[in-house]
KOLTI-650051 format. One line per field, with one value per residue: residue in one letter; x, y, z of N, C-alpha, C in turn. Coordinates in steps of 0.001 Angstrom, whole numbers, padded with zeros to 6 digits. Layout:
BEGIN
code <- c(A;...)
n.X <- c(X;...)
n.Y <- c(Y;...)
n.Z <- c(Z;...)
ca.X <- c(X;...)
ca.Y <- c(Y;...)
ca.Z <- c(Z;...)
c.X <- c(X;...)
c.Y <- c(Y;...)
c.Z <- c(Z;...)
This chain:
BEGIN
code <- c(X;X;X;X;X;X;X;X;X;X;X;X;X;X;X;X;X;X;X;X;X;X;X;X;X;X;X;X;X;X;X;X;X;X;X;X;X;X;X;X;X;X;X;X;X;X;X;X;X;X;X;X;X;X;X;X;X;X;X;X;X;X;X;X;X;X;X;X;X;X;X;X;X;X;X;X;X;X;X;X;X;X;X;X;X;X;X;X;X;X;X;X;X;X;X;X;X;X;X;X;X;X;X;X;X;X;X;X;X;X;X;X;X;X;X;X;X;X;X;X;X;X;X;X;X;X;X;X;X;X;X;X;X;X;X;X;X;X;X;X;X;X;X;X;X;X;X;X;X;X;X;X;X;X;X;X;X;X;X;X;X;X;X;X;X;X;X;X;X;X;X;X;X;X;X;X;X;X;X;X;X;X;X;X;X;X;X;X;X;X;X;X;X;X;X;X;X;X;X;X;X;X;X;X;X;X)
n.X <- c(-032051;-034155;-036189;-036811;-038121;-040709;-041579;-043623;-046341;-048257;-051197;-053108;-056054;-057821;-059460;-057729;-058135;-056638;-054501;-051173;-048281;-045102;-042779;-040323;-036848;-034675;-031453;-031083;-033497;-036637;-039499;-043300;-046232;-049660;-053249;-055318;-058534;-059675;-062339;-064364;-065838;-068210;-070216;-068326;-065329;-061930;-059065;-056079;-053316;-050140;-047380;-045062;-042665;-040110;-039900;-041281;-043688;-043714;-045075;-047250;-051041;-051852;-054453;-056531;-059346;-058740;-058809;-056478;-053897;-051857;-048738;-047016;-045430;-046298;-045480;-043389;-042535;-040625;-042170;-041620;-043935;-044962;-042762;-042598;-041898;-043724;-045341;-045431;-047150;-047516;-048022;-045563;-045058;-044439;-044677;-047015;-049992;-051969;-055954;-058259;-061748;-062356;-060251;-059582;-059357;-057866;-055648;-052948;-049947;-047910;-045140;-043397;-042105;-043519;-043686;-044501;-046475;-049710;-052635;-055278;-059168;-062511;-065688;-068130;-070622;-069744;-067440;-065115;-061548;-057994;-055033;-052094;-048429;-046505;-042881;-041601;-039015;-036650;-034798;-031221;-031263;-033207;-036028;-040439;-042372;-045416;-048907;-051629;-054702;-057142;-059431;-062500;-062566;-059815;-059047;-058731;-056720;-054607;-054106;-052630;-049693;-046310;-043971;-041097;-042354;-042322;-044422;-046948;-049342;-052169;-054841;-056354;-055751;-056729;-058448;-059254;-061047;-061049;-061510;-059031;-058207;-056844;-053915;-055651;-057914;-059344;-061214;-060017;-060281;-058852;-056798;-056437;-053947;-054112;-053686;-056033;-056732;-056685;-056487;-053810;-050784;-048478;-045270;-042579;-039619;-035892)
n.Y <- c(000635;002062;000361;000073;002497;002346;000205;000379;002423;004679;006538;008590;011026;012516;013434;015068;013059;013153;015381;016168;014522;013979;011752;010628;010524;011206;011032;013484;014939;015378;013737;012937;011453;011176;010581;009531;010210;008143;008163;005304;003613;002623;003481;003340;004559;004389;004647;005716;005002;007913;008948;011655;013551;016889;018479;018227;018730;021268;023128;022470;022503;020806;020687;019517;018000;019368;019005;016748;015672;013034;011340;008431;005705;002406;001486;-000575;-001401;-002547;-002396;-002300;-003437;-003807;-005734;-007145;-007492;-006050;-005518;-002966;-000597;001658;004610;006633;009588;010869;013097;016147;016375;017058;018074;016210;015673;013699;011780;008242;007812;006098;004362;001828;000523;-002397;-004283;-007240;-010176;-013258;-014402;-015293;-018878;-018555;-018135;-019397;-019474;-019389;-017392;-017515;-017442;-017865;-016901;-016632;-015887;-014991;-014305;-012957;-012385;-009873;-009618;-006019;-004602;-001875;000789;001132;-001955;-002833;-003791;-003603;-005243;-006504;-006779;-008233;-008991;-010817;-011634;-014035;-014837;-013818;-014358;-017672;-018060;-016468;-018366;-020602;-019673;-019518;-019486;-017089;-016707;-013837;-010822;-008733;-006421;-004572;-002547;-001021;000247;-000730;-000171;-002167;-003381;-005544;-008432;-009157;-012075;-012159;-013271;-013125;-013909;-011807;-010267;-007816;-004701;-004052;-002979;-003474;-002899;-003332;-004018;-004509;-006366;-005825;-005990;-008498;-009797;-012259;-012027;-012767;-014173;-013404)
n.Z <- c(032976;031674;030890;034391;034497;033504;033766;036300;036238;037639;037774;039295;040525;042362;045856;048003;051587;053780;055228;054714;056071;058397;057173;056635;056451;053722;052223;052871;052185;053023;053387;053007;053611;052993;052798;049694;048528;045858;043485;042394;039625;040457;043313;045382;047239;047069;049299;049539;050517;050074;048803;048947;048224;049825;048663;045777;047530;048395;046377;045999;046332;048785;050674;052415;050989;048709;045212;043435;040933;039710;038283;039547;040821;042108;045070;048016;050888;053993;057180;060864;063063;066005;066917;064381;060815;058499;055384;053643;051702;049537;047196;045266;044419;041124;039509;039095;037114;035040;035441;034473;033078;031846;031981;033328;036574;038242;037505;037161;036015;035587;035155;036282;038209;038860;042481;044409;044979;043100;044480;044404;044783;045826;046420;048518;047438;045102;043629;041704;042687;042198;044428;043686;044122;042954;042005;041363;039471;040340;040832;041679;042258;043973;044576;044337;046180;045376;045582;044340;042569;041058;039085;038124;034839;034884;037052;036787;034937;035751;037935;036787;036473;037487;039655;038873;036390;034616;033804;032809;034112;034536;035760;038609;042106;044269;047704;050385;053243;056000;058084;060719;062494;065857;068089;070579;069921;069513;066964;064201;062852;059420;056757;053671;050729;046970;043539;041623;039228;035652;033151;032014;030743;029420;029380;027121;028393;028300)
ca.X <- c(-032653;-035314;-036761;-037310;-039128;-041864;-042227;-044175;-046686;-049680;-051776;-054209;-056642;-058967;-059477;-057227;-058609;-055749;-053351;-049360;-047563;-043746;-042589;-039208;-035844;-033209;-030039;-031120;-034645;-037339;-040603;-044667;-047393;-051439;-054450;-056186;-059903;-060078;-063787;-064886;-067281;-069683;-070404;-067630;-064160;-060764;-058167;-055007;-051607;-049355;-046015;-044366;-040619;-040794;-039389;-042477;-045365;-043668;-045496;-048243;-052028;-052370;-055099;-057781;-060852;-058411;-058413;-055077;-053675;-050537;-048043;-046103;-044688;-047144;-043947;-043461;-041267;-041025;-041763;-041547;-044704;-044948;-041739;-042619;-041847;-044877;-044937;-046538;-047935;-047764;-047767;-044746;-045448;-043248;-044408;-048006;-050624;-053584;-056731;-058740;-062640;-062531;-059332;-059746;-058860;-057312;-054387;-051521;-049383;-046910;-043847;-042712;-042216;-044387;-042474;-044845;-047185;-050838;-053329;-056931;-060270;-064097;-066233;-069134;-071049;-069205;-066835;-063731;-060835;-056596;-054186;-050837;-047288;-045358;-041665;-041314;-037614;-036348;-033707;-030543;-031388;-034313;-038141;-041046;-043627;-047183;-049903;-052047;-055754;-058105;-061278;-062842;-061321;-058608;-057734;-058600;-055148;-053515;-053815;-051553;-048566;-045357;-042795;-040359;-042682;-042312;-045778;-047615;-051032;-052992;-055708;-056277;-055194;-057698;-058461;-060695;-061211;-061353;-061378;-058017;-058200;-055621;-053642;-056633;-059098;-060252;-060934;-059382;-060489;-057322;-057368;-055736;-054119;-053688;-053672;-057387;-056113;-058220;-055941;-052381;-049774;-047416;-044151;-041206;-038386;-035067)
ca.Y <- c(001788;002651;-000612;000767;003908;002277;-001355;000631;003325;004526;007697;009057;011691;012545;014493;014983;013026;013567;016728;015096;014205;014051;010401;009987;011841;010050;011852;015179;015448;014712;013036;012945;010632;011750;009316;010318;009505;008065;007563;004344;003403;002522;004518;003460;004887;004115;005549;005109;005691;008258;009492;012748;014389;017700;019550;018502;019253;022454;023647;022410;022504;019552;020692;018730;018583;019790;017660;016396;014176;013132;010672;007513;004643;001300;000902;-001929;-001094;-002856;-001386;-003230;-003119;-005178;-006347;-008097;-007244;-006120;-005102;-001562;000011;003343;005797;007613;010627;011150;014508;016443;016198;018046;017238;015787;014754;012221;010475;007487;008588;005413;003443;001397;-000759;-003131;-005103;-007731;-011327;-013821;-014287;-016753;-019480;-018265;-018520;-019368;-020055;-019219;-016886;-018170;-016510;-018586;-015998;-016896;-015606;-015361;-013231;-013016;-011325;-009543;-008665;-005430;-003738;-000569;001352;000346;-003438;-002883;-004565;-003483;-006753;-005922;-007497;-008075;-009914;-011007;-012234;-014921;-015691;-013252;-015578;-018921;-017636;-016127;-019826;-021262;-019309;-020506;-018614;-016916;-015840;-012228;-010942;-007122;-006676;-003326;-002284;-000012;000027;-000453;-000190;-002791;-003484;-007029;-009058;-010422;-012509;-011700;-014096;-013685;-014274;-011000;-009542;-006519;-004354;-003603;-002316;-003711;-002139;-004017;-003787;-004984;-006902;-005531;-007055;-009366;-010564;-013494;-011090;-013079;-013778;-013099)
ca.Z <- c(033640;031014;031778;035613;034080;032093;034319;037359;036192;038577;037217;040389;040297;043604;047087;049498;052601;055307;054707;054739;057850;057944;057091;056872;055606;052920;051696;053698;052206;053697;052735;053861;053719;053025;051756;048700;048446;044643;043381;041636;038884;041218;044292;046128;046850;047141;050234;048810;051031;049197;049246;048170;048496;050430;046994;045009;047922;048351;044861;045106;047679;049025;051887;053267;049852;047531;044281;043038;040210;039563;038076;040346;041309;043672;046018;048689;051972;055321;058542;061978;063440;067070;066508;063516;059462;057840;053992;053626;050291;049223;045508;045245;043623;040280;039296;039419;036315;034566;036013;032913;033425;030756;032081;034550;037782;038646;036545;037589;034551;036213;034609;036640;038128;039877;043255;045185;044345;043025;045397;044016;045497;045186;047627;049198;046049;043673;043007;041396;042830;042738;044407;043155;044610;041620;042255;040074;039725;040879;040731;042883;042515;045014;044228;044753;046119;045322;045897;043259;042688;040099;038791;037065;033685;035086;038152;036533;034082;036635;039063;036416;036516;037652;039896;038490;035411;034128;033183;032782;034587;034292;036442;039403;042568;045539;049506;051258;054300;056067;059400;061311;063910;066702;069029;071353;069595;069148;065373;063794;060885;058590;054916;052470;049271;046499;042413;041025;037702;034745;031460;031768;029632;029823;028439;026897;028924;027473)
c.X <- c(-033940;-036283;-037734;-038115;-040346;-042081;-042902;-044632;-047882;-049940;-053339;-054980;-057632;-059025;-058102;-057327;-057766;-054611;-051858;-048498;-046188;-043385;-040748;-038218;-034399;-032560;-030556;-032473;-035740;-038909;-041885;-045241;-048911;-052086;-054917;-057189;-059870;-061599;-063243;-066060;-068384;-069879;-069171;-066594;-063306;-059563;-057040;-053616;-050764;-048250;-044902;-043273;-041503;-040749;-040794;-043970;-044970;-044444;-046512;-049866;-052747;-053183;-056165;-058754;-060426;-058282;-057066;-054861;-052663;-049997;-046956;-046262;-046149;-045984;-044528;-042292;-041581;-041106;-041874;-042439;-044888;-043768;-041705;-042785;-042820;-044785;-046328;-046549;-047698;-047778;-047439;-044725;-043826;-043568;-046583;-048477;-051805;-054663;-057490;-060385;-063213;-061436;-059809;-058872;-058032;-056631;-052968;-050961;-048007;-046249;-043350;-042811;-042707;-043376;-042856;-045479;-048953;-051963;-054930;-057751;-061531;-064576;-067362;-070355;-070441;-067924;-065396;-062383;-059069;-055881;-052408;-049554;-046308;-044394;-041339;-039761;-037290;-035331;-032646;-030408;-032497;-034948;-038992;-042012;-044753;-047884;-050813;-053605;-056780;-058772;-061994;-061969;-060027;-058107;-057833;-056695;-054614;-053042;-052424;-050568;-047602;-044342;-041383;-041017;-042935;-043674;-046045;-048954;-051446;-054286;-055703;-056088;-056365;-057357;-059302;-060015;-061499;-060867;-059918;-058398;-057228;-055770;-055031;-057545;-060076;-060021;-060804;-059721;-059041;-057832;-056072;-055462;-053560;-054077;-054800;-056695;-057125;-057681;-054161;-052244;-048822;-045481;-042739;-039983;-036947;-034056)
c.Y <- c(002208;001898;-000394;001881;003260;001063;-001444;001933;003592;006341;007759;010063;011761;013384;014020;014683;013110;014385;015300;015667;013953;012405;010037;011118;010797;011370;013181;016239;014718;014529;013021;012145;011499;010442;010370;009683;009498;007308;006456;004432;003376;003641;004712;004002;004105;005368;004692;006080;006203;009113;010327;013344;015890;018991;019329;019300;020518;023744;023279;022393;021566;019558;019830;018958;018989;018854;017833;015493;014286;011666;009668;006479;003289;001298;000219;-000954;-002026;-001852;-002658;-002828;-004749;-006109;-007510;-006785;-006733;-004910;-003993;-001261;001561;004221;006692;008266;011256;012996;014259;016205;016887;017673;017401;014869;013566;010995;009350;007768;007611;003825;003276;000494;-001456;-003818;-005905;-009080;-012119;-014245;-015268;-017334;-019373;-018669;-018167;-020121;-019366;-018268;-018212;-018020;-017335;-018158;-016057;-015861;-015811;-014763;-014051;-011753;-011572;-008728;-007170;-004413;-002402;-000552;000505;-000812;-003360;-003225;-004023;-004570;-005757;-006817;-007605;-009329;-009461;-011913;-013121;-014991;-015236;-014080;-016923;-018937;-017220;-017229;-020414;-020746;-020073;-019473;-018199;-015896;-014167;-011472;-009156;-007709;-004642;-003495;-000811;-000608;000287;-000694;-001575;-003433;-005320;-007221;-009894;-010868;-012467;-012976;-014656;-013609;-013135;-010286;-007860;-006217;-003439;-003629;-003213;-003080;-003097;-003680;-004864;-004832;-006881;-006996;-007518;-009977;-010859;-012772;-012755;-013304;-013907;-014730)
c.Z <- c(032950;031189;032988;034985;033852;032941;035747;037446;036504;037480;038968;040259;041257;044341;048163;050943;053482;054403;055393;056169;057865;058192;057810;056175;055033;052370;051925;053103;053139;053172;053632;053433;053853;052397;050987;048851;046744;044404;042100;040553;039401;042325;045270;046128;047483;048106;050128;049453;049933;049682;048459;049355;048921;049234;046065;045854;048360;047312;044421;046334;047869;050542;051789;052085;049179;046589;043466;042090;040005;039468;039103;039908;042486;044136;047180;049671;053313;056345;059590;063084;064668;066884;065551;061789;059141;056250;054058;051957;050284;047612;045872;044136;042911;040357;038819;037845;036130;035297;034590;033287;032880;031540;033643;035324;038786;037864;036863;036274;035803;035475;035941;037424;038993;041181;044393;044357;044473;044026;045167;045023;045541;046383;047609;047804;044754;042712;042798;041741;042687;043164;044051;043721;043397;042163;041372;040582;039921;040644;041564;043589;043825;043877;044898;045212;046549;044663;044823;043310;041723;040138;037911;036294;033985;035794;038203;035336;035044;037548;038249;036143;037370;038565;039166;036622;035463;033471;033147;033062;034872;035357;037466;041001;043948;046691;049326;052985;054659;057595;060118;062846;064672;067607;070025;071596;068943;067516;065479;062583;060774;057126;054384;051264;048141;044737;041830;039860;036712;033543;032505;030489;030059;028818;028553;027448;027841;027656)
């Protein structure tokens, strides 16, 4: 159990771009969904699906431009979208936090194990790429799968992993945006969220 505490820790800090919408309701609470707008180093930002119990956003003002920071979870869930599976994203909010203008406003740490096989390849630009899907553990024998992708020397080391390896990867946790092509023919913009890999380590298995 202590394990689960410490092997899936996000830190956020930003605006409130959509006030919270009622999600869902487990063991007779019930839960919301809002995006945060987190800024970047550079100019750009980050709209990052998040997800709080109705007992914590009771206590706290989460309107439209208010800034917020606070302690979670990257979590993984299916939903059944077009009658098909599709793996959603979200930061489930542990408990609220100082706001601090020194601290980085966007930090995820992850614990846990490679679950497909690495998937490298170059942009057009030259630009070394790999993404990687890490199983990480939860409570109640649930996993979270999250998505994960790095950069040069990061995803020339990350290509050679092996399924089944156990690893820690640090970074932050971004949006982007990108093109699908649909049955017929026509393209779709869809976001992606996924964990930008700053540092990894190859952890010990037991």
């Amino acid at each position: 159990m202590n394990e689960v505490k410490t092997n899936n820790r996000v830190f956020l800090s930003g605006t409130v771009y959509s006030e919270p919408v009622f999600s869902h309701e487990l063991y007779g609470e019930g839960f919301y969904e809002f995006v945060l707008e987190v800024p970047r180093l550079s100019e750009q930002k980050d709209y990052i699906p998040v997800t709080i119990s109705e007992r914590l956003s009771a206590n706290s003002k989460l309107i439209k431009g208010e800034k917020v920071s606070f302690y979670g979870q990257f979590r993984s869930f299916n939903k059944l979208v077009e009658d098909k599976s599709k793996l959603m994203l979200t930061v489930f909010v542990r408990d609220f936090a100082e706001e601090s203008e020194s601290s980085n406003p966007n930090v995820a740490e992850l614990t846990g194990y490679v679950c497909k096989p690495p998937m490298y390849r170059t942009t057009p630009f030259n630009r070394e790429i790999c993404d990687l899907l890490l199983a990480v553990n939860r409570a109640y024998d649930k996993s979270d799968y999250i998505p994960c992708i790095a950069w040069g020397r990061n995803a020339r080391f990350v290509r050679e992993l092996t399924v089944g390896q156990k690893i820690s990867v640090s970074g932050r946790i971004q949006s982007r945006e990108y093109n699908k092509k649909l049955e017929n023919g026509v393209s779709e913009v869809r976001t992606a969220y996924e964990l930008s890999v700053n540092k990894i380590f190859v952890e010990h298995q037991d």
